[in-house]
C-alpha positions in Angstrom: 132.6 143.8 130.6 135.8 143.1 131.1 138.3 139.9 131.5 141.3 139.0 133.7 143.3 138.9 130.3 142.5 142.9 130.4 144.1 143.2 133.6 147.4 141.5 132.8 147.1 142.8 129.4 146.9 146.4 131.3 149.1 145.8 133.8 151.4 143.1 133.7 154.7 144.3 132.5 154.8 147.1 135.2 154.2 144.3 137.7 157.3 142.3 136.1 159.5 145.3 136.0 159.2 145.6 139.8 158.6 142.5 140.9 160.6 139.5 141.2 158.3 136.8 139.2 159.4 133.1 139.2 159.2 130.8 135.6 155.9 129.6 136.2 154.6 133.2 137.4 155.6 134.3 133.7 154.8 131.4 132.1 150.7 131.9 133.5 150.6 135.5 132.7 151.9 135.4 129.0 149.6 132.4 128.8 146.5 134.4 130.1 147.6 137.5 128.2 147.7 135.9 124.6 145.0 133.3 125.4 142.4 133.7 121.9 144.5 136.0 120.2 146.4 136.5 117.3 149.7 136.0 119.3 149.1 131.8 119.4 147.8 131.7 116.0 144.3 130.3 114.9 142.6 129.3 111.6 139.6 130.6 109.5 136.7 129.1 108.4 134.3 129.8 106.0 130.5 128.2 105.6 129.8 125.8 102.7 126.6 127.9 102.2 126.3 131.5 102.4 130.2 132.3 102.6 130.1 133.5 106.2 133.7 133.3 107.5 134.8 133.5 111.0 138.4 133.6 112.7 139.2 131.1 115.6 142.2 131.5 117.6 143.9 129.2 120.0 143.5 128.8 123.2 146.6 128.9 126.1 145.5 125.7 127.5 147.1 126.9 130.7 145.3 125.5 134.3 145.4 129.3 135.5 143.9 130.8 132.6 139.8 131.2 132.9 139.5 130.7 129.4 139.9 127.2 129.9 139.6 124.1 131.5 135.7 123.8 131.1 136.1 121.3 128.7 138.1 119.1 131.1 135.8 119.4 133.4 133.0 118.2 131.6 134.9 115.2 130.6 136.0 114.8 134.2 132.3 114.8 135.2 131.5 112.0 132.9 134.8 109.9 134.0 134.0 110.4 137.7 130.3 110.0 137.5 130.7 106.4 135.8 132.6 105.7 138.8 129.4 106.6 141.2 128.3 103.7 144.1 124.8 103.5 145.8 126.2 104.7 148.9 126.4 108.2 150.9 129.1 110.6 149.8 130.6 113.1 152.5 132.9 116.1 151.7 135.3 116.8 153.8 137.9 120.1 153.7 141.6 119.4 155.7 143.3 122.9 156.3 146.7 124.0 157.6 146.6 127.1 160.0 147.8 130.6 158.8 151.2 130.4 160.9 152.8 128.0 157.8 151.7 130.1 155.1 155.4 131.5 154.8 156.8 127.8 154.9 154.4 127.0 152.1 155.2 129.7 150.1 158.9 128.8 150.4 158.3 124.8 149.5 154.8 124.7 147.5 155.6 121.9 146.1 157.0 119.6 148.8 154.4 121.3 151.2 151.1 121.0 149.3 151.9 116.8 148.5 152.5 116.9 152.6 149.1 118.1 152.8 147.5 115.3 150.4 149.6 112.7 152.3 148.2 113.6 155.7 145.0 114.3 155.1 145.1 110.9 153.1 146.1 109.0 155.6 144.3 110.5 158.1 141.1 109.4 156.4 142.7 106.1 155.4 143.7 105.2 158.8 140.8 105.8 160.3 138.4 104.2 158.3 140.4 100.8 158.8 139.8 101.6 162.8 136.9 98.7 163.4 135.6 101.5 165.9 134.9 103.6 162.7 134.2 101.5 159.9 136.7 98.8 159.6 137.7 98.9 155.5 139.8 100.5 153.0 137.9 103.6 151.4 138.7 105.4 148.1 138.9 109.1 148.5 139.3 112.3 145.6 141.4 115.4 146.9 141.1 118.2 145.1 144.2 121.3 146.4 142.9 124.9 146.6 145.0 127.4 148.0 143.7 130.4 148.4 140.2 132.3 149.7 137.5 134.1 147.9 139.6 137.6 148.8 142.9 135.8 147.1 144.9 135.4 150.2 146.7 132.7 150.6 144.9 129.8 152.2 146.0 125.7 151.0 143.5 123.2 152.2 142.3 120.5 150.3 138.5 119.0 149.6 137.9 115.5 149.9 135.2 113.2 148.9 134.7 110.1 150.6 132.3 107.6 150.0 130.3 106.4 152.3 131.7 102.5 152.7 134.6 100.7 151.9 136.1 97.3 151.2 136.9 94.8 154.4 140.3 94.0 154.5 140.2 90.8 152.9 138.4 92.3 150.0 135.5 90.2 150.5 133.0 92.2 151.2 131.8 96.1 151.2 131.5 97.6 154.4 128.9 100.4 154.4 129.0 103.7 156.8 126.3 105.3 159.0 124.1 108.0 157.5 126.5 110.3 159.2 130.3 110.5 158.6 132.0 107.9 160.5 134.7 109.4 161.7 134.0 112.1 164.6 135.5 115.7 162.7 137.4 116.2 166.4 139.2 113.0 165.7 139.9 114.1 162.1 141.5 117.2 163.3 143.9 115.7 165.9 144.9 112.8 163.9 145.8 115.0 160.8 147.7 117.3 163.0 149.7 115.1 164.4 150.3 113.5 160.9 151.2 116.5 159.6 153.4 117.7 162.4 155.3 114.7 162.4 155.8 114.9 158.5 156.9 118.3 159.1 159.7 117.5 161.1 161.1 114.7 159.4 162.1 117.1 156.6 163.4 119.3 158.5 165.5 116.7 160.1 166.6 115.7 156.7 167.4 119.7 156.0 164.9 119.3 152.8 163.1 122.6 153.7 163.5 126.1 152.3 163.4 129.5 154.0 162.9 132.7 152.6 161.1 135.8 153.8 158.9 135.4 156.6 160.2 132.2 156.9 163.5 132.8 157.7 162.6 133.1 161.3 162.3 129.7 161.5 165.1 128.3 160.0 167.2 127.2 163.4 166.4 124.2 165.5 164.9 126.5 168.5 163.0 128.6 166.1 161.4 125.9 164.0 160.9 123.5 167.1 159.0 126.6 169.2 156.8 126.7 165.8 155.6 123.1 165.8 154.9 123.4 169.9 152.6 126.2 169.2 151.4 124.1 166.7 149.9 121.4 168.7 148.8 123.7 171.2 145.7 125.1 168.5 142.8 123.2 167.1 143.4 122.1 163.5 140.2 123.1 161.3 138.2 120.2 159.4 135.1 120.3 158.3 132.9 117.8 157.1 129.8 118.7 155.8 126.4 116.6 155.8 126.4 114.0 152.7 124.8 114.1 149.7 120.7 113.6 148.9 121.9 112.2 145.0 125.6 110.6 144.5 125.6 112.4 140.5 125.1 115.8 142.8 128.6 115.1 144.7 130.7 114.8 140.9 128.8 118.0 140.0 129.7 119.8 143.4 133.4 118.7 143.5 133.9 120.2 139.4 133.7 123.6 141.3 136.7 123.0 142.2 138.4 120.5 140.3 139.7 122.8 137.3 138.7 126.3 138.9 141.6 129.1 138.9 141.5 132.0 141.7 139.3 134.2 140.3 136.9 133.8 137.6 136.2 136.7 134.9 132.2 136.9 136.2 133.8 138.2 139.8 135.3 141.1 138.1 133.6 144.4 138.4 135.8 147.3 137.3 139.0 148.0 136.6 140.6 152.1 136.6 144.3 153.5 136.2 145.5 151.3 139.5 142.8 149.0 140.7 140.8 146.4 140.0 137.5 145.3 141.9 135.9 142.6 142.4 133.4 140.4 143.9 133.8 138.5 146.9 132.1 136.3 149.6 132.4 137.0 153.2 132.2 133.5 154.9 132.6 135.6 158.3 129.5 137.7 157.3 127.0 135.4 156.8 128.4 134.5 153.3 127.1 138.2 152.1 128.3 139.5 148.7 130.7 142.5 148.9 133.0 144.4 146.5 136.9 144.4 147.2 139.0 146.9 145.6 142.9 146.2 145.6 145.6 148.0 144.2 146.3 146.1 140.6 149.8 145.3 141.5 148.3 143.8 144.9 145.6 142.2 143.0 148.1 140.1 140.1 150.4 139.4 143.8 148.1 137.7 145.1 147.0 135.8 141.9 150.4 134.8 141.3 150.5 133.2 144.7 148.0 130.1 143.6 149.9 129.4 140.2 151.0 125.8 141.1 154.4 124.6 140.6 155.1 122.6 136.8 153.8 119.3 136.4 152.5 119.3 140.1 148.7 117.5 140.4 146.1 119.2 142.4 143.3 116.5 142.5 144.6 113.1 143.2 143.3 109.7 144.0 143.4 107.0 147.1 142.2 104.0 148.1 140.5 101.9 145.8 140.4 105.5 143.7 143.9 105.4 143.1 144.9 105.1 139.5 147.1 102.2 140.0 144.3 99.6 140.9 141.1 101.9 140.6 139.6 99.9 137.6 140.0 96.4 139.5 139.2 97.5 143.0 136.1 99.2 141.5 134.9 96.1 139.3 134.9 94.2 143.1 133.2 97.4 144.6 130.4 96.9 141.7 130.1 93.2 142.5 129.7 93.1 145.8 127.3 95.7 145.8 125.1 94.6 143.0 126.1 97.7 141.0 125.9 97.8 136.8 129.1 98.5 135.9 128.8 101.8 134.2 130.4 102.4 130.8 132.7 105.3 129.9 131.5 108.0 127.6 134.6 110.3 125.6 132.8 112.9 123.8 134.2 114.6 121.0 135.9 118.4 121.2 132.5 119.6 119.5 130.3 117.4 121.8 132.2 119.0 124.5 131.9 122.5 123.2 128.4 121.9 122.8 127.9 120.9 126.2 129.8 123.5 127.8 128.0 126.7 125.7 125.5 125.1 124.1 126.6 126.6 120.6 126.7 123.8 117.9 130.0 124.8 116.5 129.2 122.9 113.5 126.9 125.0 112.3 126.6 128.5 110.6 124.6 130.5 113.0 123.7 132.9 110.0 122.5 130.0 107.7 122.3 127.1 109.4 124.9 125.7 106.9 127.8 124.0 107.6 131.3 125.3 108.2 134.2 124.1 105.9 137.0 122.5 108.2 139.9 125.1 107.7 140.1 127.7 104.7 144.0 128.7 105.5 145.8 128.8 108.7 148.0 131.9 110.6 150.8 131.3 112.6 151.2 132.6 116.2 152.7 136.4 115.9 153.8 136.1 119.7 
């Protein structure tokens, strides 16, 4: 079996030598190459018992690497399930057709918050329609951008609970079984958003072009872009809610702290290519092998490593982390909801969860491992 780390480890510095590789590019692939080795440094312990010693070395801690970020996850889970109502939850995915890939490539950062904002308030809007449901709702988006094959593909996943808070806070307004806002509706409000977004930074010469891109960089150009724009359906899908609100938490973690490819979808790696597993939504989600050049397959990795310090799962409504603990006390209240407590679990409660290996505990003797015999700095 072999890892992602292998690949880069393999083939990373040829990619670098003949590829132009932005900061954060290199940052994620020295992160992934050294993650759990000697080259971040580590400790050794040593049982109380029978003597048994084992090395640990640190993790990269980096949101591409996938190494890590289970144990965020699980304490996400927890957060977010103590945050659960007794209503219906709906998840709902916004996407941007593949004629702006190029512009997002150019402006990921500016680009992918213009795709929280409009699908935010696109759902926002909405929901305060009386012909809908007439109150304010909280939603979770979670940004992916790319596709089970790697290519690029931004959209974000949404959930949306099933109700909402009137508009003088008084009371909690609950939703049909079905979503309550027609997914037609969705699509044409959002593009429009979106659209109208778009242009404004245009206007204000805050865009980028580069590459593909370039083509659209005059007025003519970029205007005969958004035109053909409106003229195409906008895909949004909603799909039916969940039987169990825990089950929505659980479903959303998929995504929540998942990287492009995880090492369980690798199948082989030779002298140039890697392959790897893949599911073919256009094939009646069958299971088929891809095999890509390696220099193709860390391009199109590199293309979902998100800009520094950018957030890809964010919070409205009366989610959002300005007001969430208040608004959700009244959501609570009015609808006869315990107010659930938070649970922080400890690194080894975590670890525990996540592998179920008690790391506490010699697995030779049973005994108990010392906390550190020495320490060894990184080498890297």
């Amino acid at each position: 079996m072999f890892e992602l780390q292998d690949v880069f480890s393999r083939f990373a510095d040829s990619y670098v030598e003949s590829h132009l590789v932005d900061y954060e590019g290199l940052k994620a692939i020295n992160a992934i190459t050294s993650c759990r080795t000697s080259s971040l440094g580590g400790h050794v312990d040593v049982c109380d018992s029978c003597g048994h010693s084992r090395i640990s070395y640190n993790s990269c801690r980096n949101r591409n690497c996938p190494k890590c970020g289970n144990l965020h996850k699980e304490q996400w889970i927890l957060d977010r399930t103590s945050e659960l109502l007794p209503v219906p939850y709906f998840h709902t995915v916004f996407t941007v057709p593949h004629h702006l890939n190029s512009l997002f490539l150019c402006n990921q950062k500016l680009l992918y918050s213009l795709l929280f904002k409009s699908a935010a308030k696109t759902l926002s809007t909405l929901a305060l329609d009386k012909k809908y449901l007439g109150a304010q709702i909280g939603v979770t988006m979670v940004l992916h951008s790319w596709g089970q094959n790697l290519s690029f593909h931004p959209h974000v996943h949404c959930i949306v609970p099933g109700g909402g808070l009137s508009p003088a806070g008084c009371s909690f307004v609950r939703s049909r079984n079905k979503f309550f806002v027609p997914v037609r509706v969705l699509s044409k409000v959002f593009r429009g958003k979106f659209l109208f977004y778009l242009k404004k930074l245009f206007q204000k010469n805050k865009l980028r072009f580069s590459g593909m891109s370039l083509q659209y960089a005059d007025d003519s150009s970029f205007q005969s872009l958004i035109d053909s724009l409106y003229d195409i359906s906008w895909v949004v899908y909603c799909k039916k809610p969940f039987k169990e609100s825990h089950r929505v938490i659980e479903y959303l973690s998929r995504y929540t702290h998942k990287t492009a490819i995880y090492n369980n979808r690798l199948v082989s790696m030779d002298d140039s290519s890697v392959t790897f597993r893949y599911r073919d939504y256009k094939d009646h989600n069958k299971v088929k092998l891809m095999s890509l050049d390696a220099m193709e397959f860390i391009r199109r990795f590199l293309l979902h490593v998100l800009p520094s310090g950018f957030q890809k799962i964010r919070y409205y409504g009366f989610l959002c982390n300005r007001n969430r603990n208040i608004m959700l006390r009244k959501c609570f209240l009015l609808t006869g909801t315990p107010v659930k407590p938070r649970v922080k679990l400890t690194f080894k409660e975590l670890i525990l969860k996540v592998s179920g290996v008690d790391i506490s505990i010699c697995p030779h003797c049973g005994g108990n491992w010392c906390q550190v015999l020495s320490l060894f700095p990184a080498t890297g």
